[in-house]
Every structure is written in C-alpha cells, then in structure tokens.
NURO-316297 format. One record per residue (C-alpha): residue number from 1; residue in three letters; x, y, z. Coordinates in nm, 4 decimals, always signed. Example, Ala and Ser with C-alpha at 12.3 -4.5 7.8 and 13.67 -1.06 7.14 Angstrom:
<atoms>
+-----+-----+----------+----------+----------+
|   i |  aa |        u |        v |        w |
+-----+-----+----------+----------+----------+
|   1 | ala |  +1.2300 |  -0.4500 |  +0.7800 |
|   2 | ser |  +1.3670 |  -0.1060 |  +0.7140 |
+-----+-----+----------+----------+----------+
</atoms>
This chain:
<atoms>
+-----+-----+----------+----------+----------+
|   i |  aa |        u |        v |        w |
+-----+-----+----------+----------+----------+
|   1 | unk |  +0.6461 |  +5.4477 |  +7.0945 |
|   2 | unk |  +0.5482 |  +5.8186 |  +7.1717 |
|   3 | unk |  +0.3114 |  +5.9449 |  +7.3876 |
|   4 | unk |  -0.0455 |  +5.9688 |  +7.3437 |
|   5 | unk |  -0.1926 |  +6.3301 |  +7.3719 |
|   6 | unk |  -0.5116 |  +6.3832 |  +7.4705 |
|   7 | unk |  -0.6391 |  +6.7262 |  +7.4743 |
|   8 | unk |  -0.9570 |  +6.7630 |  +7.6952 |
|   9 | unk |  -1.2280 |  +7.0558 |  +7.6052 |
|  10 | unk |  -1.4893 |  +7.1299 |  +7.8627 |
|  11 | unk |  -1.7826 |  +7.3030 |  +7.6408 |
|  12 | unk |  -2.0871 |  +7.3498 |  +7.8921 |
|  13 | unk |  -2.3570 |  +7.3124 |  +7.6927 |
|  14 | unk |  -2.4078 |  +7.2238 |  +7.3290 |
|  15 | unk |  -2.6706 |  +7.2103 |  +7.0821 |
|  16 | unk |  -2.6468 |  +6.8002 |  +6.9610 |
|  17 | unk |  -2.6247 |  +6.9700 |  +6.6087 |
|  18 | unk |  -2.3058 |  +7.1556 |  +6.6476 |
|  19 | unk |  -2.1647 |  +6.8976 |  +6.8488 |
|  20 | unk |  -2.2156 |  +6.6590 |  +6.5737 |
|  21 | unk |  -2.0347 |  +6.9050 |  +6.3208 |
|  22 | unk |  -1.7551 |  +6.9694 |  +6.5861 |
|  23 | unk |  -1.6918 |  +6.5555 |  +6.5928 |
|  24 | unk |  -1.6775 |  +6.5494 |  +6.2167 |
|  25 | unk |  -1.4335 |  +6.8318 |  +6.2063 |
|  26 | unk |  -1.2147 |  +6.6907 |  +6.4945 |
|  27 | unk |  -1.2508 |  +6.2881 |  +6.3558 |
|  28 | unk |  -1.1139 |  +6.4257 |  +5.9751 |
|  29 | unk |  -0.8015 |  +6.5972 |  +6.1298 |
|  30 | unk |  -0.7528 |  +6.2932 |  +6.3533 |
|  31 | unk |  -0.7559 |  +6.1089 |  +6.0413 |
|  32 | unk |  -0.5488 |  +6.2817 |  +5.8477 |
|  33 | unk |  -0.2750 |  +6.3729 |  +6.0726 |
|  34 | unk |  -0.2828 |  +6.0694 |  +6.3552 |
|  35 | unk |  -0.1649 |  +6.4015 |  +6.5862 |
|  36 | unk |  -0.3407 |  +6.4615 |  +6.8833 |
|  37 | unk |  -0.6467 |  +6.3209 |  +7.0137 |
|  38 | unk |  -0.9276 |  +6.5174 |  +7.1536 |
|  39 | unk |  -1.2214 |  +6.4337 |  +7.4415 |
|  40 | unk |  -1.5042 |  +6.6736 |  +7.4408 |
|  41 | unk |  -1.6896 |  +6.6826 |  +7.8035 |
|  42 | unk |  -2.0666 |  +6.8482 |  +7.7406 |
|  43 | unk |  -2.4066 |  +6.8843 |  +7.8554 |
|  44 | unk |  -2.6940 |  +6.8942 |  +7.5841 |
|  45 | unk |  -3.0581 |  +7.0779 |  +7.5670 |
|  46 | unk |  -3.2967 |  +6.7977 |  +7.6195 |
|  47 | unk |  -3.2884 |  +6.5588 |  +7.2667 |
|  48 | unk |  -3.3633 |  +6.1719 |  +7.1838 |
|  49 | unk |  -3.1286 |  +6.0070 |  +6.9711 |
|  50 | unk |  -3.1778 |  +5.7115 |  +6.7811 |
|  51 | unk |  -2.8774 |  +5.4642 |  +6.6758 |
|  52 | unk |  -2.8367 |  +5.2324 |  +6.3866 |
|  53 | unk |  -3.0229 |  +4.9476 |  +6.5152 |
|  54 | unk |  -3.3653 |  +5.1805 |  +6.6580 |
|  55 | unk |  -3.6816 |  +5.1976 |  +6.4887 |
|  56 | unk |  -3.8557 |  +5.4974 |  +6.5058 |
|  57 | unk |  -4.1223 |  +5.3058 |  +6.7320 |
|  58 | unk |  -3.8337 |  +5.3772 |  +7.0197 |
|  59 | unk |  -3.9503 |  +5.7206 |  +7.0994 |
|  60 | unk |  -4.3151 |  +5.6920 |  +7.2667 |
|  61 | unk |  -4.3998 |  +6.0768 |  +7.2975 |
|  62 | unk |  -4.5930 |  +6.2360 |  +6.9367 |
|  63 | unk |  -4.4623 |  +6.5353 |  +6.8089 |
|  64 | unk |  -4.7014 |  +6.7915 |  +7.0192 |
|  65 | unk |  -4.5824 |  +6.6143 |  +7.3303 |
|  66 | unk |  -4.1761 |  +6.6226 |  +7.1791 |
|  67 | unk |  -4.2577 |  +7.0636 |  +7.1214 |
|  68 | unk |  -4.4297 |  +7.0326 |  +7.5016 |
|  69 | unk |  -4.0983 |  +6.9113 |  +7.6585 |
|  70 | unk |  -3.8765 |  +7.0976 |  +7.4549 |
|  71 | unk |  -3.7228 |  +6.7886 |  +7.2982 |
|  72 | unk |  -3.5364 |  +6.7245 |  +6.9421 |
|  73 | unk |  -3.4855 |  +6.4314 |  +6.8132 |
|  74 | unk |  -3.1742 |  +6.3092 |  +6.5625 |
|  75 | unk |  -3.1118 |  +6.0124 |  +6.4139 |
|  76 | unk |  -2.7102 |  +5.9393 |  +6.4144 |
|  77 | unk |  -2.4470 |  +5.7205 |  +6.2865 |
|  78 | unk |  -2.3413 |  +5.5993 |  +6.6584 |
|  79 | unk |  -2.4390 |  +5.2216 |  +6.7380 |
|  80 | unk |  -2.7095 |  +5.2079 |  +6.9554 |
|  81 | unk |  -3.0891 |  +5.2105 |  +6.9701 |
|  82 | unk |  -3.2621 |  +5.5472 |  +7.1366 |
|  83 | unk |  -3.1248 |  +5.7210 |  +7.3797 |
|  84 | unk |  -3.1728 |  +6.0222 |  +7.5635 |
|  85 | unk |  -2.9551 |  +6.3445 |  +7.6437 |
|  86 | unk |  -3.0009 |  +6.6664 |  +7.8761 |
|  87 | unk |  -2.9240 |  +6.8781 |  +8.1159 |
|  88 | unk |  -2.7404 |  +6.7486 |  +8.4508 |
|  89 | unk |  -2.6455 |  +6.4339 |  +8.2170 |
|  90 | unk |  -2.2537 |  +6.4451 |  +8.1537 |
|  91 | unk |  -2.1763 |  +6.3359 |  +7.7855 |
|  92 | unk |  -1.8257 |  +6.2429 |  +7.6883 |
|  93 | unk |  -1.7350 |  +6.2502 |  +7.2824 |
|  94 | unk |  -1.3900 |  +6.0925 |  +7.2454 |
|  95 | unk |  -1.2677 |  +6.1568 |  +6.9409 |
|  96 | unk |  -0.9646 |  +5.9309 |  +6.9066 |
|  97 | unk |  -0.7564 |  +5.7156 |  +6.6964 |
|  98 | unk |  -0.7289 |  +5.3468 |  +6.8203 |
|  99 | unk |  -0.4530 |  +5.3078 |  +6.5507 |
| 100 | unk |  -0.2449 |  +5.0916 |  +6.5190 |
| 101 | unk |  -0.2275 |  +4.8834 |  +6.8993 |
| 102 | unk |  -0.6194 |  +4.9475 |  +6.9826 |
| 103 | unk |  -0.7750 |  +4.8406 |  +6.6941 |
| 104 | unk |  -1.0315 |  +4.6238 |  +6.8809 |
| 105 | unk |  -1.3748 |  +4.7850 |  +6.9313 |
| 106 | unk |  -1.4883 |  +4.5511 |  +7.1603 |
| 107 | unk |  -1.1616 |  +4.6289 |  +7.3867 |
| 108 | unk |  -1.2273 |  +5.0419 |  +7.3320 |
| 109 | unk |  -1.6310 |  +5.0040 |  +7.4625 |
| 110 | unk |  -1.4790 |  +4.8096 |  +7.7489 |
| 111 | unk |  -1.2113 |  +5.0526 |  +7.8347 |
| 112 | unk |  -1.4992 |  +5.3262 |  +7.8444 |
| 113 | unk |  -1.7171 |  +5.1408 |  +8.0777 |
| 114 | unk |  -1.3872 |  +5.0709 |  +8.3121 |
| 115 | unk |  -1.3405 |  +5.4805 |  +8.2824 |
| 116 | unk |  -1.6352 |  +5.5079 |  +8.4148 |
| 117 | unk |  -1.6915 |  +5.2204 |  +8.6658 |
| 118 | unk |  -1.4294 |  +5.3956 |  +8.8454 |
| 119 | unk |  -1.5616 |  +5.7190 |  +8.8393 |
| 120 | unk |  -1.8488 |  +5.5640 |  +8.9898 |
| 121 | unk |  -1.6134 |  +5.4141 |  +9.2321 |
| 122 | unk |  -1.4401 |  +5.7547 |  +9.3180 |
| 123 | unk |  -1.7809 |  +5.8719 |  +9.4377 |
| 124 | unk |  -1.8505 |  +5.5732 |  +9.6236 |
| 125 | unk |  -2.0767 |  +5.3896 |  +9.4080 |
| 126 | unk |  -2.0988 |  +5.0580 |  +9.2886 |
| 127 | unk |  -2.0569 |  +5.0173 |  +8.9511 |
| 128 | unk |  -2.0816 |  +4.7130 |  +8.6977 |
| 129 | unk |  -2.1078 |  +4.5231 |  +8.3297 |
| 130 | unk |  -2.3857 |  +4.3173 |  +8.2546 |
| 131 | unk |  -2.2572 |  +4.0783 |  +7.9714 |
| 132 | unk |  -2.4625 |  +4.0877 |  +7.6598 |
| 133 | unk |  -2.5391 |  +4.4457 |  +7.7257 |
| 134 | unk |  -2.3388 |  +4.7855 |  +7.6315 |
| 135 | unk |  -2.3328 |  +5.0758 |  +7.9436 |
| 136 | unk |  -2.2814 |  +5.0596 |  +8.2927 |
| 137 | unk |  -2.4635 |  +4.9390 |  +8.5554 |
| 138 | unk |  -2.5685 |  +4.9653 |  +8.9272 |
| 139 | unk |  -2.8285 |  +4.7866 |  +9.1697 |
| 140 | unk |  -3.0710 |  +5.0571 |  +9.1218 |
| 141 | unk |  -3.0052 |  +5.0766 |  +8.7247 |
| 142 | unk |  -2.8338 |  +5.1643 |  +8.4099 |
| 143 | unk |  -2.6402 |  +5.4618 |  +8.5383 |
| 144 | unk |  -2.4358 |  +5.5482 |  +8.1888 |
| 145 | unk |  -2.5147 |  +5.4812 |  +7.8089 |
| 146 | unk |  -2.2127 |  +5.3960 |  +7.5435 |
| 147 | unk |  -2.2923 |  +5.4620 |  +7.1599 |
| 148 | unk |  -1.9865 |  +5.4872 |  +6.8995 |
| 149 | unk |  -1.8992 |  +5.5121 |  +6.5820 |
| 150 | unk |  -1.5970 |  +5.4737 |  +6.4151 |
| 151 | unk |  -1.4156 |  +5.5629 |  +6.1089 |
| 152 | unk |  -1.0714 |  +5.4082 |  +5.9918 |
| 153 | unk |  -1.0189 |  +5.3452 |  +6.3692 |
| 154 | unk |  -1.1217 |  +5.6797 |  +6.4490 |
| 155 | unk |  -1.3647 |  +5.7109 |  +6.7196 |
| 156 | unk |  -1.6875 |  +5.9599 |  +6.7405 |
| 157 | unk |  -1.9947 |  +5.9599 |  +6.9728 |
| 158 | unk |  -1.9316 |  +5.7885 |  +7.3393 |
| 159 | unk |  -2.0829 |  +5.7690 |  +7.6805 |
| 160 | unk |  -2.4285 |  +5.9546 |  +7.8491 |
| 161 | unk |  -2.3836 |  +5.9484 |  +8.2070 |
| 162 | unk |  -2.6501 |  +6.0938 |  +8.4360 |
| 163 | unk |  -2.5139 |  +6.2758 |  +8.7068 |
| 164 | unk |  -2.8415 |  +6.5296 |  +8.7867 |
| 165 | unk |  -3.0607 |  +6.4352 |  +8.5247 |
| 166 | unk |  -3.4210 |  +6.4625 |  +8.5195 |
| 167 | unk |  -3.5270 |  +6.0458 |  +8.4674 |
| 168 | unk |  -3.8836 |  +6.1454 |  +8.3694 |
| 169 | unk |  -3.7524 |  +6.2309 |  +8.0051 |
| 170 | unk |  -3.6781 |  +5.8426 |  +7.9495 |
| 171 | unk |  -4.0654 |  +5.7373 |  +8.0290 |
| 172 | unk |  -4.0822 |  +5.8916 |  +7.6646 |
| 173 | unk |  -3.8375 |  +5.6737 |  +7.5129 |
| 174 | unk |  -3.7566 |  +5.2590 |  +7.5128 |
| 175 | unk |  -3.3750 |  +5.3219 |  +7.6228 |
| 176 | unk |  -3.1507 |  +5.0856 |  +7.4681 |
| 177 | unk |  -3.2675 |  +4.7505 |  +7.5788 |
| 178 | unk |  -3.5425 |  +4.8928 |  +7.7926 |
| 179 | unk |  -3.3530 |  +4.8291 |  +8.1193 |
| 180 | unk |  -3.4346 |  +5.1166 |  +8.4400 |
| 181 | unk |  -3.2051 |  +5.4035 |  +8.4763 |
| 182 | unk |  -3.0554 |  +5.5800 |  +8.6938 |
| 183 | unk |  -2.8583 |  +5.8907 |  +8.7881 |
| 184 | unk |  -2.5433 |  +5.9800 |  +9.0804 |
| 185 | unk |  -2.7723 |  +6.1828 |  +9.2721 |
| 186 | unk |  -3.0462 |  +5.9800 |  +9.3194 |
| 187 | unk |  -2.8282 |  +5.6809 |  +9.4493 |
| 188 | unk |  -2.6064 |  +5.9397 |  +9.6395 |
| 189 | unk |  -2.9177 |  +6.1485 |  +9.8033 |
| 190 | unk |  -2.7339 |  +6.4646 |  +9.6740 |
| 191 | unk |  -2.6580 |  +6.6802 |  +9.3771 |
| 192 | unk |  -2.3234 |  +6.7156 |  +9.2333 |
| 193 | unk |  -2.0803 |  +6.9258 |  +9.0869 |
| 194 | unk |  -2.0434 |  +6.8581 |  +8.7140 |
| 195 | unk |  -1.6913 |  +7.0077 |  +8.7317 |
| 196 | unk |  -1.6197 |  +6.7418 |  +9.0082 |
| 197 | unk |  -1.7173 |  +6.4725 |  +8.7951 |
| 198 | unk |  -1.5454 |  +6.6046 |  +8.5365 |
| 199 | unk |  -1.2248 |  +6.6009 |  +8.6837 |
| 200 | unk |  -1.2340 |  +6.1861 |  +8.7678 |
| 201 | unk |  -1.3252 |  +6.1066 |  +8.3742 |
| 202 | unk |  -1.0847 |  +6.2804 |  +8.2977 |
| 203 | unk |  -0.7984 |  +6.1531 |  +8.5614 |
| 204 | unk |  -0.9609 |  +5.7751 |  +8.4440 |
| 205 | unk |  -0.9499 |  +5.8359 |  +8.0961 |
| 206 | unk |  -0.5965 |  +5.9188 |  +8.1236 |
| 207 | unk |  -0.4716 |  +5.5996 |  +8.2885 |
| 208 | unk |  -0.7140 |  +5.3502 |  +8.1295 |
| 209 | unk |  -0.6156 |  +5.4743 |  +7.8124 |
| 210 | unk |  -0.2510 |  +5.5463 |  +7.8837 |
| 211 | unk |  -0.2920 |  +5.9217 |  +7.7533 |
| 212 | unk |  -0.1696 |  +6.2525 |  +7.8832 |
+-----+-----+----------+----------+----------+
</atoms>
C-alpha cells in the first residue's frame, strides 16, 4: 500500500469565507484524483458558526451587539451546533480522503481528538474524552471543538483549539453542548507561540494518521 502524503499549509489568518471556498476547491481534487491530501493550519477574524444540528437561538448577542464585536456569523455544512472562531484560536481544516481503510467516521473524530490530546500532552497538559460528547477536554474545560463534514469519504471542516483566545466571545454563544471552555494559556499561566503549537499537530497528525 503506498504512502499517504499529507501536505501541510500554514495560512495565518483567513477570512471563514475564503477558507470555506479553499476546502471546496481542495475536497473536489481530493475527490477526483485520491492524490495527495492536504491540512490547512489557520487563525480566523472573530465569527460564530452554526452546524447542522444549531438553531439560530445558539447565538445570544443581536445584530448591533454582533457589528459591536466585530463578529460574522455563517451557517455551514460541518456537524455541530454553534461554535466560535478567532484570533489566538488555532483551527485545523483536514481535507482528506479516509478511502478505502478509514472509512469509519466515528474512528476519524477519534483520531483527531487523540492528535490533539497529545498536543495537549506535549505542553504538559492534561487532556481527555468525555463519552457522549465530541472535542476535547480538561479539568478546567472544553479546551478544543471538532466539527466535520464529509463527502464520498472526503473530509472538510475539523478542530478549534484555543491556544490565546479571548473566552469572553463564547458568553455570546451556547457552545456545542453548553459545557465551559477553555484555552492553553489560561491553564498554562502563559501565552504561546502559535508556530510552536503548530509544529506538535502537525508531528501528531503525522503518526496518528500514519501520513508523511
């Protein structure tokens, strides 16, 4: 069997719009060609998105208040009920095909929660499921959100995890089940360098999903 490829593009930030269009273009040649697949690492301008199974009761803040902060808000294909993205939050966009000896979903949201439980890990922090729920967890809170979509066994969307994110943006929203949140620097006392953090998803991607 040959070897995975996984080709890695660190973007800075994004508008959620043209990251959106930049999935779609990357999930159709994934489709099409079963060639290489692609992880997009990315910081967004502060936006609420809602999944499939949010009503639009999820985001708590009225329009003037949305303009105030400087907030969009999308509604997406990716499971999911509301979530929120912005700067100092890491998102990770794997756009992959789990063709034809991954073709479990359940298995690929796991694999992205062990990715980053030992990120977590590599900085020292402990990191863990909570059955019934998607995301990762620690003592002081939900730490990372997981939302995907996929398309003949093509993946889109993926993980939120706060590294130096602002939490007061998620008082405006009922996060996925409603559980607290978190972020790396609050349990770690200390900012970090995106980069840094960059560098162990990707190194954990790699060997949880047996790519290079």
């Amino acid at each position: 069997m040959r070897e995975r490829l996984l080709e890695v593009s660190r973007l800075g930030r994004v508008a959620y719009g043209a990251a959106l269009e930049l999935q779609k273009t990357l999930e159709t040649q994934v489709i099409a060609e079963h060639g290489t697949d692609h992880l997009l690492l990315l910081e967004h301008p502060h936006v609420f998105t809602i999944g499939r199974r949010a009503k639009a009761s999820g985001v708590l803040a009225t329009a003037e208040i949305l303009r105030n902060l400087g907030v969009e808000v999308f509604e997406t294909d990716r499971g999911g009920k509301v979530t929120y993205h912005g700067l100092g939050q890491l998102v990770g966009y794997p756009i992959i095909s789990l063709s034809p000896d991954r073709e479990d979903v359940h298995k690929y949201v796991r694999d992205i929660e062990e990715v980053l439980i030992r990120t977590m890990a590599d900085f020292g922090i402990p990191a863990f499921r909570i059955d019934g729920l998607t995301g990762v967890h620690t003592a002081e809170g939900k730490v990372a959100a997981i939302g995907v979509h996929i398309k003949r066994w093509v993946t889109t969307h993926g993980f939120a995890l706060n590294v130096n994110t602002d939490l007061s943006f998620y008082n405006w929203i009922i996060a996925c089940e409603g559980e607290p949140v978190t972020s790396m620097d609050k349990l770690l006392g200390r900012e970090l360098e995106m980069a840094e953090v960059e560098d162990r998803i990707v190194e954990n991607f790699g060997d949880v999903f047996g790519v290079k």
